[in-house]
C-alpha positions in Angstrom: -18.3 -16.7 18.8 -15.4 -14.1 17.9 -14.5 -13.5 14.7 -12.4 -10.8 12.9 -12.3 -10.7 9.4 -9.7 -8.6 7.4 -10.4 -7.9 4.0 -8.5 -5.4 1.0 -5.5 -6.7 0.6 -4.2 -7.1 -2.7 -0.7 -6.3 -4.9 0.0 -2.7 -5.2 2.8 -0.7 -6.8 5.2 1.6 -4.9 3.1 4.6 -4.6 -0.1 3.4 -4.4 -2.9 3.0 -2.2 -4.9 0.0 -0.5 -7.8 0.2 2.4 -7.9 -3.0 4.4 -11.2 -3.5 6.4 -11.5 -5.7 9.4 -14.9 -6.6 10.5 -15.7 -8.6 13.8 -18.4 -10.5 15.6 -18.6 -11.4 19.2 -16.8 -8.2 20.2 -17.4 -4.1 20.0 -14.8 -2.2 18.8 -15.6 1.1 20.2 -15.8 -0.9 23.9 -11.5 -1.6 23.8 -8.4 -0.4 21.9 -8.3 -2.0 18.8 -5.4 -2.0 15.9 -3.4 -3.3 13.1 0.1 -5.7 13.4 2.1 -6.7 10.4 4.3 -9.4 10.0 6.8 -9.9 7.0 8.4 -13.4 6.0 11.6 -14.3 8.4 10.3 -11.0 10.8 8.6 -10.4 14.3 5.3 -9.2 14.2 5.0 -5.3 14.8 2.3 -2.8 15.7 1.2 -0.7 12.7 -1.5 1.5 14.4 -4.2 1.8 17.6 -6.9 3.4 17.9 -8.5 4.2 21.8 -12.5 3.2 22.7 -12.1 7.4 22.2 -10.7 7.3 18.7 -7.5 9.1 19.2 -4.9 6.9 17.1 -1.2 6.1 17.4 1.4 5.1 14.7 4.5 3.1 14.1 6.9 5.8 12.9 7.4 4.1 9.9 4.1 4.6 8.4 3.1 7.8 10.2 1.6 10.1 7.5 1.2 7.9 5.2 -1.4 5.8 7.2 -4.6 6.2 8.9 -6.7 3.8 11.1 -10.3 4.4 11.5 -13.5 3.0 13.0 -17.4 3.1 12.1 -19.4 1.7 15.3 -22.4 0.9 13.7 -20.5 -1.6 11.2 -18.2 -2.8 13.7 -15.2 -2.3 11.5 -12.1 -0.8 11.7 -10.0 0.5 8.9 -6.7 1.2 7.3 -6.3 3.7 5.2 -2.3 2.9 3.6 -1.2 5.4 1.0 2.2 6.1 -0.3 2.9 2.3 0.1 6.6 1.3 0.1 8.4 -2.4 -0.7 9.0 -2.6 3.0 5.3 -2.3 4.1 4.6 -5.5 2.2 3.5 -8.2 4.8 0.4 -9.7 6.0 -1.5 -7.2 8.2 -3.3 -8.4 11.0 -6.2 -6.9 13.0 -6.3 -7.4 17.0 -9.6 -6.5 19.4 -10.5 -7.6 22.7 -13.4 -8.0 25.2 -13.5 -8.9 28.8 -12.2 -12.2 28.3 -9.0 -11.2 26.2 -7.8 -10.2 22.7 -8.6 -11.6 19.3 -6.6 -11.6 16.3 -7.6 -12.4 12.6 -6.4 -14.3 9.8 -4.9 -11.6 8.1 -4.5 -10.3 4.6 -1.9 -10.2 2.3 -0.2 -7.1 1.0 2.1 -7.1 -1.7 4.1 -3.8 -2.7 5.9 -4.8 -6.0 6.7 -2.8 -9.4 
C-alpha cells in the first residue's frame, strides 16, 4: 500500500550536480513532514533535509547552500536539488514520509562523488 520510490542517483564528479526524486503511493506528502537521510558505508544514518506540510525546509549544516529540498503536491514527489557535491556527500540517500499510522522509508539511491 505505501511505497516511496527514489530515483536520480547516479556517479558525479566533485562539483557537480544530481536531483534525486522520491515519489510515493499510499501517503500525501503535503499532509506530514517529509525528508531526505543519508547513510555512508561503516556510518549512522543522518538527516540531510525536511521539509514542513507548510514547505518551510531545514538543513544539515553540512550541505546547507549547496542543497535544496522541494515538493510538487500534485505529483506527490519530493525533491533534492544537490549541487556543489563533495566526496563526503557520497552515500545512499533515503527518503522518509509518514501518515497516521507511522513513517515510511524507501529503498534509496545511490550517490557516488568520485573524480
Amino acid at each position: 500500500q505505501v511505497q516511496l520510490v527514489e530515483s536520480g542517483g547516479g556517479l558525479v564528479q566533485p562539483g557537480g550536480s544530481l536531483r534525486l526524486s522520491c515519489a510515493a503511493s499510499g501517503i500525501i506528502f503535503s499532509s506530514y513532514a517529509s525528508g531526505w537521510y543519508r547513510q555512508a558505508p561503516g556510518k549512522q544514518r543522518e538527516l540531510v533535509a525536511t521539509i514542513t506540510i507548510g514547505g518551510s525546509a531545514n538543513y544539515a549544516d553540512s550541505v546547507k547552500g549547496r542543497f535544496t529540498i522541494a515538493r510538487d503536491n500534485a505529483k506527490n514527489t519530493v525533491y533534492l536539488q544537490m549541487n556543489s557535491l563533495k566526496p563526503e556527500d557520497t552515500a545512499v540517500y533515503y527518503c522518509n514520509g509518514g501518515s497516521s499510522r507511522g513513517r515510511y522509508w524507501g529503498q534509496g539511491t545511490q550517490v557516488t562523488v568520485s573524480s
